[in-house]
C-alpha positions as CSV (number, residue, x, y, z in Angstrom):
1,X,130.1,205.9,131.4
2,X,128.5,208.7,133.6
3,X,126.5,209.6,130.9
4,X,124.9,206.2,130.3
5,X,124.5,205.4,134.2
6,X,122.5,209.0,134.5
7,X,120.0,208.2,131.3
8,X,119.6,204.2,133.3
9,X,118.5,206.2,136.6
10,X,116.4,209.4,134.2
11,X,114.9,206.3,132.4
12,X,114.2,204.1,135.9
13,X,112.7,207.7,138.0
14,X,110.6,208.0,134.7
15,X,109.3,204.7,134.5
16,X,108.4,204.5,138.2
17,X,106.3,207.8,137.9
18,X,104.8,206.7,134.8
19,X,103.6,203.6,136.8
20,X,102.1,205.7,139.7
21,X,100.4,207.4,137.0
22,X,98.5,204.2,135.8
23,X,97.9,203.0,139.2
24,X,95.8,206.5,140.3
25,X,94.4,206.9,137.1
26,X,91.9,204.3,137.4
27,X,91.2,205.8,140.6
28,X,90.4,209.8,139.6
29,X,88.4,208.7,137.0
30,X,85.8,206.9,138.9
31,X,86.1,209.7,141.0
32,X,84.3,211.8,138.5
33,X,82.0,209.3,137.6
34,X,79.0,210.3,139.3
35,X,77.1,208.4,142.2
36,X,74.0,205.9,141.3
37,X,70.9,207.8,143.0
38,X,68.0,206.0,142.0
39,X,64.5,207.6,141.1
40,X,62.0,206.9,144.2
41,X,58.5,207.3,143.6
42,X,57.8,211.3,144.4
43,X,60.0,212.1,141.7
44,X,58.5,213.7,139.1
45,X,61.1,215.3,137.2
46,X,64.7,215.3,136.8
47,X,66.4,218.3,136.0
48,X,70.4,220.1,135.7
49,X,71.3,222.9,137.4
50,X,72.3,224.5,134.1
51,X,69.3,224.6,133.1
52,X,69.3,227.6,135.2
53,X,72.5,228.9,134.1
54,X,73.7,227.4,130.7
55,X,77.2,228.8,131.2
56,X,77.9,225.5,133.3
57,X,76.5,222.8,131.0
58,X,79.2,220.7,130.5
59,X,81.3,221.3,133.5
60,X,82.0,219.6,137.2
61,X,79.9,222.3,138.7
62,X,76.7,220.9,136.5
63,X,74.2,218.8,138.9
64,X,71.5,217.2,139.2
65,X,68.0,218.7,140.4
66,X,64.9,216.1,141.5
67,X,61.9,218.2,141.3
68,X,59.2,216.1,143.3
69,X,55.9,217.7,142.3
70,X,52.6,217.2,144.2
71,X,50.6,219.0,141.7
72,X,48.9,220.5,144.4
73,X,49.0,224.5,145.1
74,X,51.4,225.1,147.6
75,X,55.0,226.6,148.5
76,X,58.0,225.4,146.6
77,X,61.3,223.8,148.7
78,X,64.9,223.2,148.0
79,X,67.1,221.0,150.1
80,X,70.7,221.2,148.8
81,X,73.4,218.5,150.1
82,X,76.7,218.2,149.3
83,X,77.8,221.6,149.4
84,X,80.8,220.4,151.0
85,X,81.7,216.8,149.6
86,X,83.3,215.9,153.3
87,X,80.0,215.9,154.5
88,X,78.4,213.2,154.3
89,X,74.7,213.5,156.2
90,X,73.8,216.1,154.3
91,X,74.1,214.2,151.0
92,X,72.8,211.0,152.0
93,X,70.1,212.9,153.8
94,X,69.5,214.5,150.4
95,X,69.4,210.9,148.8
96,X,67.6,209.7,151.6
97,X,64.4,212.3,150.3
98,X,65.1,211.5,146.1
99,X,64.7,207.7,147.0
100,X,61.9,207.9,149.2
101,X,59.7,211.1,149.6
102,X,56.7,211.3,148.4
103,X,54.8,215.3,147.9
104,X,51.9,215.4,149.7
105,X,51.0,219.4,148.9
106,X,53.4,222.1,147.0
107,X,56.9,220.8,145.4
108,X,60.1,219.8,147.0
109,X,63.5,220.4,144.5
110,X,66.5,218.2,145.8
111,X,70.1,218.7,145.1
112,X,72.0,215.7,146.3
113,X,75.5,217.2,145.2
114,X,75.3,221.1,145.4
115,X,78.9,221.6,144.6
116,X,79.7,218.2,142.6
117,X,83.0,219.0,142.2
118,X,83.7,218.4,145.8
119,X,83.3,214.7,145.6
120,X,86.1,214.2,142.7
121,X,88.5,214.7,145.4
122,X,89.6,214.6,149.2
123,X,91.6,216.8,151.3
124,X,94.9,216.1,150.7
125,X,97.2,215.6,153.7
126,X,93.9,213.7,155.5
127,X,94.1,210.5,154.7
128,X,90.3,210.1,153.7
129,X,88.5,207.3,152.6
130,X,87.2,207.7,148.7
131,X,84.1,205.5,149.3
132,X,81.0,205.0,151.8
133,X,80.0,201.5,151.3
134,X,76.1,200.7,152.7
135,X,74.5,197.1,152.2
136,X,70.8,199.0,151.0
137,X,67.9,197.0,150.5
138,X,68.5,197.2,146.8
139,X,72.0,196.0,147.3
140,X,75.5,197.4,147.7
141,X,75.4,200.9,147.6
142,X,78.7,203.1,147.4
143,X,79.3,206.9,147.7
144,X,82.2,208.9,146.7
145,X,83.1,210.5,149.8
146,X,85.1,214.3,148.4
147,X,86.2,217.3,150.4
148,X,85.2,220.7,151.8
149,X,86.5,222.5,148.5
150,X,86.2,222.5,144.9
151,X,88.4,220.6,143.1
152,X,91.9,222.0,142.2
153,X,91.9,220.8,138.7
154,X,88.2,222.7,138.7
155,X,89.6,225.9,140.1
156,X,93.2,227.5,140.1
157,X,95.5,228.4,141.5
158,X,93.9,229.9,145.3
159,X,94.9,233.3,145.9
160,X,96.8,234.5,149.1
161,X,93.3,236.4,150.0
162,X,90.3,235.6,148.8
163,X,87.6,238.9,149.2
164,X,84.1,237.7,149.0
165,X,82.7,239.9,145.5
166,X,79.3,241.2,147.0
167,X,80.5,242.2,150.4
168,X,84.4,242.7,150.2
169,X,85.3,240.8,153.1
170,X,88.4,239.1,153.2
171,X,89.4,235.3,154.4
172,X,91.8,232.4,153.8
173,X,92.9,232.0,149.9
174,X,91.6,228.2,150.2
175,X,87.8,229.9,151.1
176,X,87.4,231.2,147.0
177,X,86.6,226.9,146.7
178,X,84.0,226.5,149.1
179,X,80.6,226.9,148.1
180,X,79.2,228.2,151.1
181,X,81.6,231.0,151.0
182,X,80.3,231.9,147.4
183,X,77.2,232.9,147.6
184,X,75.3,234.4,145.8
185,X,77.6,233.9,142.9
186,X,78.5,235.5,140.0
187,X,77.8,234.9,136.2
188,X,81.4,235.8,135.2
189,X,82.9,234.6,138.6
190,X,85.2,231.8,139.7
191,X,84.1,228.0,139.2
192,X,83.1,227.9,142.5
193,X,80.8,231.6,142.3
194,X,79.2,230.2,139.1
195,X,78.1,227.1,140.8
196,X,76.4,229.6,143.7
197,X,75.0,232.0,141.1
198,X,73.6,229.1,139.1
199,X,71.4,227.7,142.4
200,X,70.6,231.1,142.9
201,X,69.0,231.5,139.9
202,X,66.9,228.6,140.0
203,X,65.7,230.1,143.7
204,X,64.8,233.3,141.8
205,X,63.0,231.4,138.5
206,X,61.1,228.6,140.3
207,X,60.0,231.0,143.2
208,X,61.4,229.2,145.9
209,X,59.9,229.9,149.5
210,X,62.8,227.6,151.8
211,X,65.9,226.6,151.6
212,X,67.5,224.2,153.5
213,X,71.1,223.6,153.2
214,X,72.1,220.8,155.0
215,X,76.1,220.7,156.8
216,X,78.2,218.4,159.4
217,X,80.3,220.4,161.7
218,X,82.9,218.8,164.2
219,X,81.6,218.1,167.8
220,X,83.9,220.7,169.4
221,X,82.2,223.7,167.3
222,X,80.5,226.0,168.6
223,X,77.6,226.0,166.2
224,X,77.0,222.4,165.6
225,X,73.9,220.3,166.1
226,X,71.7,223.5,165.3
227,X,69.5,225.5,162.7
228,X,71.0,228.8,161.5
229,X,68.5,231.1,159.7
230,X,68.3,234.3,158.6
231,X,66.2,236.3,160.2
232,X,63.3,236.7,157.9
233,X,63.3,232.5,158.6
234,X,63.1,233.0,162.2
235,X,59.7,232.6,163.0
236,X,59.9,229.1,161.1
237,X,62.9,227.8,162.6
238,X,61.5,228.5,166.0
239,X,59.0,227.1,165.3
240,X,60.5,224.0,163.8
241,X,62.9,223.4,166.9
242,X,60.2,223.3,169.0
243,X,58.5,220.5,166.6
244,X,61.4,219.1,166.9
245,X,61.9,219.3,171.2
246,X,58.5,217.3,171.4
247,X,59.8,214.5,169.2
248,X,62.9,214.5,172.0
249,X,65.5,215.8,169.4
250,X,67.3,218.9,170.6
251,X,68.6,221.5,168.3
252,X,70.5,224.5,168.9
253,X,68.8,228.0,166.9
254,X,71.1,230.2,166.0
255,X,70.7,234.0,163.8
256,X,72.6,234.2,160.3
257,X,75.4,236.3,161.1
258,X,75.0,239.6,159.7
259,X,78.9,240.5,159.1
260,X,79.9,236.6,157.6
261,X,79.2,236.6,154.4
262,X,79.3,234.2,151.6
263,X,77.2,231.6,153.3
264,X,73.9,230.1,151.9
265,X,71.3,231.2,154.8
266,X,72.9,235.0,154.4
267,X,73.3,235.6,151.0
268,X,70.3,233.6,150.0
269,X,68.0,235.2,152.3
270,X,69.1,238.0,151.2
271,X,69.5,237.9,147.4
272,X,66.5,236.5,146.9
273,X,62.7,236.0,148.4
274,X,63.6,232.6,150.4
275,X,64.0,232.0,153.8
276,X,67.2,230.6,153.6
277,X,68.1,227.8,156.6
278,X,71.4,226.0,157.4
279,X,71.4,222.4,159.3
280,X,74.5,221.1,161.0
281,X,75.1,217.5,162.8
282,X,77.9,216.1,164.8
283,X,80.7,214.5,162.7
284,X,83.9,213.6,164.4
285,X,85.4,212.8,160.7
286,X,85.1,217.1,160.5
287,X,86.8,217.7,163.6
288,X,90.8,218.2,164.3
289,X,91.0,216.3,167.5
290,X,90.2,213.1,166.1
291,X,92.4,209.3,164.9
292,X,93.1,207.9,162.1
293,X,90.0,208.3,159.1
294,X,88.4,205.8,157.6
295,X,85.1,205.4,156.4
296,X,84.3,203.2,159.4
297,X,84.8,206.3,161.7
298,X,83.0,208.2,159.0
299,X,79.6,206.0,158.9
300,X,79.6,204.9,163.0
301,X,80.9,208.2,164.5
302,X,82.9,207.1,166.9
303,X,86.6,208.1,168.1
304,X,88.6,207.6,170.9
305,X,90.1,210.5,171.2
306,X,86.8,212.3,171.1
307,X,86.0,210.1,174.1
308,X,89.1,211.8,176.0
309,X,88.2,215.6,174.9
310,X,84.7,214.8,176.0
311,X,85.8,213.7,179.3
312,X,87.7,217.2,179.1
313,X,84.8,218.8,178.8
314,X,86.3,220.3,175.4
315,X,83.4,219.0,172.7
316,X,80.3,221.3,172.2
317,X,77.7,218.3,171.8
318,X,77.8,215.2,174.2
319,X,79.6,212.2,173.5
320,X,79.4,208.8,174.9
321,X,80.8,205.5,173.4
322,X,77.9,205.5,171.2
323,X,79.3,208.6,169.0
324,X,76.9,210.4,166.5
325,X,76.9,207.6,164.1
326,X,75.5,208.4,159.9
327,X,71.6,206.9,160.6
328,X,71.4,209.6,163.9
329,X,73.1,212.1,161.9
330,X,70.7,211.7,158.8
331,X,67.9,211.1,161.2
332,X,68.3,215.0,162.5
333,X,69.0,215.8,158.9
334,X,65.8,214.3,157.8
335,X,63.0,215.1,160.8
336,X,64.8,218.9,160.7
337,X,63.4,219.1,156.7
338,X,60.0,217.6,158.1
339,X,59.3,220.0,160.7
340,X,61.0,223.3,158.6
341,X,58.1,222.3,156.1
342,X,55.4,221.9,158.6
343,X,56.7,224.9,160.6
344,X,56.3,226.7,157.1
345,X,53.0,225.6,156.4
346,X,51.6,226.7,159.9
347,X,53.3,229.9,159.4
348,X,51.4,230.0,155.8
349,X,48.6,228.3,155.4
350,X,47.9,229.5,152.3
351,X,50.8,227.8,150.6
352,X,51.4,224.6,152.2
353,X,54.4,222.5,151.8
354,X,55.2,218.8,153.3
355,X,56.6,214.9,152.2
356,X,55.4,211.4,153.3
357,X,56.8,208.5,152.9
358,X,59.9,209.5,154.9
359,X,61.7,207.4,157.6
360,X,61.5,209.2,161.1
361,X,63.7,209.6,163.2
362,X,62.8,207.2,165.4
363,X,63.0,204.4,162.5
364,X,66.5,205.6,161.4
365,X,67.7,205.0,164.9
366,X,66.2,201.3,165.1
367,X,66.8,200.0,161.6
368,X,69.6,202.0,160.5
369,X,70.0,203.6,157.2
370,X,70.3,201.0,154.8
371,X,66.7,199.6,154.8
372,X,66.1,202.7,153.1
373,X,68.7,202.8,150.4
């Protein structure tokens, strides 16, 4: 009798897990279907990042690259977004230049999703919406919002330490799955190095001048709303935050860090001949302090309890009941990568770089960021 009551309840606990099963399955396969980004007119090729490194042809960590090519002499860019899938300015930003950008002089390479892996997944434990839903002018328009790390499935297990290959230095187990601890990759490394070593390589084969890697960091960190650069980019991040201060957008300019390595505007600046840039916004959706999230919090920027720590003087950035909304955010994002080219073309004439066709600021703030989609 015991027997046959224990094989009902095996038989029930199985069936109820197998029906869990077929109710997220649906759910993580969209989740690696990739996100519609549609070809705007400056684009005049597109690429995959293994076609830099064949070894991840085939894989999560493969990508797309849109090479928009003046056909004029000039400097070549990269903007990479997405290097952390929680981060959503820096990919729409990305998105923002592949739909609408046009090269006016040298050639601009776009990576929407540097680490596409990031976007099959969220953080778990965070409740985080999957999708970013924008009525565009060419209609709905939805994007997979992921996490700060590599997906698990891509890349296990973490280990207790992780010690960054080229330097040694040691952090969190969790860091060997973010990309912007990776740099600048390995060819027989983790998932997660090969990604790094495979955008490194296309810096070092299409002779690229600038990076800019574009972030979201949470209004109560330190270095948030702010260029970092190494310091052979110096001279054209100063000169692009001052661009920027007569246009009335303020951002921070801080050095690369000598002793942090892993991260893009580092190790790129030094692996390789680029000047290598890193962009962060406000986002309350990164920060620890705030309620419950949802991709309404996520796209408008607002948060009560970011209301509070600003009235306790605890946030980094100020913060009204306005927030740092998605079109503000992406509006630094996107007047940032204009002035870092003209800064970059001023520096050297001789191999100018720059992008029309581009919403400013200004237009972002008025009509939002759908108009643009």
């Amino acid at each position: 009798m015991a027997v046959g009551r224990n094989t009902t309840v095996s038989l029930t606990i199985a069936g109820l897990a197998l029906g869990v099963v077929a109710a997220v399955i649906p759910g993580y396969v969209a989740a690696r279907q990739g996100d519609l980004i549609r070809k705007g007119p400056g684009v005049s090729e597109v690429r995959r990042l293994s076609d830099w490194f064949p070894a991840i042809r085939g894989t999560s960590g493969d990508t797309d690259v849109y090479v928009l090519d003046s056909g004029k002499p000039g400097a070549a860019g990269l903007v990479l977004g997405g290097t952390h899938g929680n981060e959503p300015a820096g990919y729409m930003t990305a998105i923002l230049i592949v739909e609408n950008a046009v090269p006016a002089s040298g050639r601009v390479l776009v990576v929407p999703h540097a680490n596409p892996s990031s976007v099959t997944h969220t953080d778990y434990q965070e409740a985080s919406p999957r999708v970013l839903e924008f009525q565009g002018a060419s209609g709905r328009r939805a994007f997979r919002y992921g996490s700060r790390a590599t997906n698990p499935v891509d890349q296990w297990p973490d280990p207790d330490i992780y010690v960054h290959a080229a330097s040694g230095q040691q952090l969190s187990g969790a860091e060997t799955r973010n990309l912007n601890r990776a740099y600048p990759g390995r060819p027989d490394g983790t998932f997660t190095e090969r990604i790094a070593y495979a955008i490194a390589s296309l810096i070092r084969a299409e002779r690229v001048d600038v990076v800019i890697d574009l972030h979201e960091a949470s209004p109560e960190y330190p270095v948030v709303n702010a260029i970092v650069a190494h310091e052979r980019a110096m001279p054209v991040a100063s000169a692009a935050v001052l661009n920027l201060e007569f246009d009335d957008i303020k951002i921070g300019l801080e050095p690369s860090p000598k002793n942090l390595r892993g991260l893009s505007h580092r190790e790129l600046g030094d692996a390789t001949e680029a000047l290598a840039m890193l962009c962060e916004t406000s986002n309350v959706s990164q920060g620890r302090l705030r309620g419950a999230t949802d991709a309404r919090q996520v796209i408008e920027g607002t948060d009560d309890k970011y209301l509070r720590a600003a009235g306790l003087g605890r946030l980094a950035v100020p913060f009204d009941e306005k927030g740092w909304p998605m079109k503000q955010r992406v509006g630094r994002h996107a007047a940032s990568v204009i002035s870092i080219l003209a800064a970059y073309t001023s520096t050297y004439p001789a191999k100018p770089i720059s992008v029309t066709g581009l919403p400013s600021y200004a237009e972002l703030m008025a009509r939002g960021l759908e108009p643009y989609l």
